[in-house]
C-alpha positions in Angstrom: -23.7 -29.6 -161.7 -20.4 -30.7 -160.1 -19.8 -34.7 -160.1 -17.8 -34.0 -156.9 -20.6 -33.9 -155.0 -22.7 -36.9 -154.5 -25.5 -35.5 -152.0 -26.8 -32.0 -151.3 -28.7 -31.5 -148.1 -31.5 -29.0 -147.8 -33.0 -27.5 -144.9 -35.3 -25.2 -144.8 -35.2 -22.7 -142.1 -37.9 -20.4 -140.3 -36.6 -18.6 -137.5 -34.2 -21.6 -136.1 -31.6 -19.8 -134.8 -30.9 -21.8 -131.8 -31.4 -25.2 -133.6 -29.1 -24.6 -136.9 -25.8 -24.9 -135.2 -26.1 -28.7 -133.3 -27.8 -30.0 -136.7 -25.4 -28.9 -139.4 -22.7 -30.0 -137.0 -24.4 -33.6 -136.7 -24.8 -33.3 -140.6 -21.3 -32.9 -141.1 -20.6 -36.0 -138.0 -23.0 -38.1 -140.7 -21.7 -37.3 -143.4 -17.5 -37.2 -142.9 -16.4 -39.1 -145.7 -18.7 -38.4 -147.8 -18.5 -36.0 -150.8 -21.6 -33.4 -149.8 -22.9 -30.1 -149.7 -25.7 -28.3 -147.6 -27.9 -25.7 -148.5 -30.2 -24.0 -146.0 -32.7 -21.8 -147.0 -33.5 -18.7 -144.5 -37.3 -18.0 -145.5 -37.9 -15.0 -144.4 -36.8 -15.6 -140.5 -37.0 -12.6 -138.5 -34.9 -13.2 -135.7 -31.1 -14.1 -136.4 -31.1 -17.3 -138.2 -29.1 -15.7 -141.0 -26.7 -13.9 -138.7 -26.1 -17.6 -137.3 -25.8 -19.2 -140.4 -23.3 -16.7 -142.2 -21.0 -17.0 -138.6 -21.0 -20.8 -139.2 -19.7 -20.6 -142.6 -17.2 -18.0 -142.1 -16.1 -20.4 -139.4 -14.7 -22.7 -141.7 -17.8 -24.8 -142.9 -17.2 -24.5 -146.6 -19.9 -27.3 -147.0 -22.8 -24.8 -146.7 -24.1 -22.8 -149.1 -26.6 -20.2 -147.8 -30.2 -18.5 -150.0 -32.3 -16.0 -148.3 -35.8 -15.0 -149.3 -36.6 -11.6 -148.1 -40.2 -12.9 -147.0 -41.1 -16.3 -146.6 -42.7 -18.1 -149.1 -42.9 -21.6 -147.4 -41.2 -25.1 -147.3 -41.8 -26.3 -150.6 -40.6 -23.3 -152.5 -37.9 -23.3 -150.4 -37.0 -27.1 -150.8 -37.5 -26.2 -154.6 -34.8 -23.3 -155.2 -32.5 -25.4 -153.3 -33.0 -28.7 -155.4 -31.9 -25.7 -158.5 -29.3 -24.8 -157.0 -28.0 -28.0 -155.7 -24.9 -29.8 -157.5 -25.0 -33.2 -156.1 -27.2 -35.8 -157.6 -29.0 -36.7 -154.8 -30.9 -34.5 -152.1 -31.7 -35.5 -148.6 -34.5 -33.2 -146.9 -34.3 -32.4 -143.4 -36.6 -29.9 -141.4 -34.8 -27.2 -139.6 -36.2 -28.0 -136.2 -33.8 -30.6 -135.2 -36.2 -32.9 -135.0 -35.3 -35.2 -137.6 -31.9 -37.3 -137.2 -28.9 -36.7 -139.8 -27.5 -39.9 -138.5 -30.3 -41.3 -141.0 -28.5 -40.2 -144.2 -26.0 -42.5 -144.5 -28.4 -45.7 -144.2 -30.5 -43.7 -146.8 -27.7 -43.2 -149.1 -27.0 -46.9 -148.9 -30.2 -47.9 -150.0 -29.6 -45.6 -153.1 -26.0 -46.9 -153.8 -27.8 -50.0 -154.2 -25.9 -51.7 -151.2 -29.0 -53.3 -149.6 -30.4 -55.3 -152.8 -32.6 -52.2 -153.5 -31.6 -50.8 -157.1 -32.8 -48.1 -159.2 -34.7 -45.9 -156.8 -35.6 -42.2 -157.2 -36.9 -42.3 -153.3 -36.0 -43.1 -150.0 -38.9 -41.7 -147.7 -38.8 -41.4 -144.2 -40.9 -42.9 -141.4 -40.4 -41.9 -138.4 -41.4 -44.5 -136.2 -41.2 -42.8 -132.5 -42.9 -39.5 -132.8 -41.9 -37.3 -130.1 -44.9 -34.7 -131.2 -48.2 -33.7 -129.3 -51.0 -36.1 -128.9 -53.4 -34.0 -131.0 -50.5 -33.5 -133.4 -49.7 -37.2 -133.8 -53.8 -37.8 -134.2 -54.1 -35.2 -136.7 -51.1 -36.6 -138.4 -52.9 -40.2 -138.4 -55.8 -38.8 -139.4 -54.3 -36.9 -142.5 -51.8 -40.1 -143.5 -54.9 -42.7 -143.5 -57.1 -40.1 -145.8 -54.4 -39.4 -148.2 -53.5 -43.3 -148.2 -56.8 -44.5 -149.2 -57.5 -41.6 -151.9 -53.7 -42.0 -153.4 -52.6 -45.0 -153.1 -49.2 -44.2 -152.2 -48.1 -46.4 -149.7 -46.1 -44.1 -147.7 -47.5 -44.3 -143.6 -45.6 -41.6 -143.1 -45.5 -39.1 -146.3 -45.5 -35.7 -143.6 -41.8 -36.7 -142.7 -39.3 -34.2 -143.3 -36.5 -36.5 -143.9 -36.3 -38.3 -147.3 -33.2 -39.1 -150.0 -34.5 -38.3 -153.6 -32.8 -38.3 -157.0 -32.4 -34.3 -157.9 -33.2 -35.3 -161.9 -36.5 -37.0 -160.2 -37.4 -34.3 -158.2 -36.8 -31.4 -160.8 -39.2 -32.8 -162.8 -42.0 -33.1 -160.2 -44.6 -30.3 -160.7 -44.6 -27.5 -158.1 -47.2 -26.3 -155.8 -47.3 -25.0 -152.8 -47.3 -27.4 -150.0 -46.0 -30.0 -152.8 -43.7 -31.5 -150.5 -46.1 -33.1 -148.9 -47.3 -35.4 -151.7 -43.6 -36.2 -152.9 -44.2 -39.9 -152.6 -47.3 -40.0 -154.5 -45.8 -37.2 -157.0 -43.1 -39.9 -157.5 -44.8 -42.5 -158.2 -47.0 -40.7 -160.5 -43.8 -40.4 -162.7 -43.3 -44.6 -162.5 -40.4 -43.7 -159.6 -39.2 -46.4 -157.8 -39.5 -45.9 -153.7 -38.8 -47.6 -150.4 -39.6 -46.2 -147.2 -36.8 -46.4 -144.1 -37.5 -46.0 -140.4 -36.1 -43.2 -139.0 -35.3 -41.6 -135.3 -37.4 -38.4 -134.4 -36.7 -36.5 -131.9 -38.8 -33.5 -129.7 -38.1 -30.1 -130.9 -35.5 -28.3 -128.2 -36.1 -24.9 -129.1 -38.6 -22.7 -131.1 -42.1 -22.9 -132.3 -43.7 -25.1 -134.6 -44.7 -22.8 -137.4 -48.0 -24.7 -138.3 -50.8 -25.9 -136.3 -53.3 -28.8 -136.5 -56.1 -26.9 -138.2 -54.2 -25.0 -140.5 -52.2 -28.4 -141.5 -55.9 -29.9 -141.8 -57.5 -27.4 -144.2 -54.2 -27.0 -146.7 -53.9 -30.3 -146.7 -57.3 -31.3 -147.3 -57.6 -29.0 -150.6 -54.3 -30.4 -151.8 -55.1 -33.6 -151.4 -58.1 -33.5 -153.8 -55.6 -31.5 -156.0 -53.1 -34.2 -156.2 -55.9 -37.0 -156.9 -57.0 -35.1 -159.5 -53.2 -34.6 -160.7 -52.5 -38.3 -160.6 -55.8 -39.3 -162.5 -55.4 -37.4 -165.6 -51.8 -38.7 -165.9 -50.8 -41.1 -168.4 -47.0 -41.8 -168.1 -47.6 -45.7 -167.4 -45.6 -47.2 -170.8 -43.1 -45.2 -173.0 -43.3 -44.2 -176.1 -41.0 -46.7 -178.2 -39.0 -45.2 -181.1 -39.5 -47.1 -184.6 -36.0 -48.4 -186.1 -37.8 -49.4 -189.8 
């Protein structure tokens, strides 16, 4: 991993060719001055997200860094073969929509730098305090955050955000599922991570599809859940093992 780079952004992409071009450019706004990288992941888009995103590099973007899977095999595996190929210590998440706000990251990366009072985190999660989704997506959203919150204990109100600043080391040794990026918080804290949460701007998507709706959000989320309880209850990583000297 290069030292040169302090955070690596990841994005995963489904068929957002018309959004990809004003976000990495408000990335790279964000983050001027900063020592970065950004990796989007095309999963499997079938319209010309990849065409898009190999125009913008060969435009003079040497920031990005591009993967491609031939079919698409969802956000968390995508978010997870990025965080392996990613060389800065630090990852900041972002959905592809557009919908979350890179103007964020730097505030985030404060809080990690420790310039807030706020030392020794492995998290910053999101929380986006305006949601500019549906009514029955905001209810189902409520809905999902209140279950998981009284079955994990997480305290997270808003752990469906897209937009969070975690330690790579942290992440890499969280275990992987499908859908695990849903459960980061929790998954943290199962491993004594230290987190804050940070309000953050949300904005209403300006072009595309979502690619999930309520129901099928509900019943993935529903069998994960009890997945992740169960995870959390057979762990036992709450003191360390202390080395003998004599």
């Amino acid at each position: 991993m290069s030292h040169d780079i302090f955070v690596s952004v990841l994005i995963p992409a489904k068929n957002e060719a018309n959004n990809l071009v004003p976000l990495i450019e408000e990335i790279r706004v964000a983050l001027a001055g900063e020592r970065y990288e950004i990796i989007v992941v095309d999963d499997g888009s079938t319209d010309t997200t990849l065409q898009e995103l190999g125009q913008i590099r060969n435009g003079g973007l040497s920031e990005l860094r591009i993967l491609h899977h031939d079919r698409s095999l969802g956000q968390s595996t995508s978010l997870y073969h990025a965080a392996q190929a990613a060389r800065g210590q630090w990852l900041a998440t972002l959905d592809g929509d557009g919908q979350n706000d890179p103007a964020d990251i730097p505030g985030m990366l404060a809080l990690v730098r420790g310039q807030q009072g706020v030392a020794d985190l492995q998290l910053v999660a999101g929380h986006r305090v305006n949601r500019r989704d549906t009514a029955s997506k905001r209810w189902a959203s409520r809905f999902a955050n209140g279950l998981r919150r009284r079955l994990l204990r997480d305290d997270t109100p808003d752990t469906g955000c897209g937009l969070k600043v975690i330690e790579r080391a942290a992440f890499l040794r969280l275990p992987y599922f499908d859908h695990m990026h849903r459960f980061i918080p929790a998954l943290i804290q199962r491993q004594n991570g230290r987190m804050v949460v940070h309000p953050v701007n949300h904005r209403a998507r300006t072009a595309g599809v979502s690619k999930y709706g309520n129901l099928d959000r509900a019943l993935v989320g529903i069998l994960d859940l009890f997945g992740v309880w169960w995870l959390i209850k057979r762990t036992r990583l709450n003191t360390d093992a202390q080395e003998v000297q004599q």
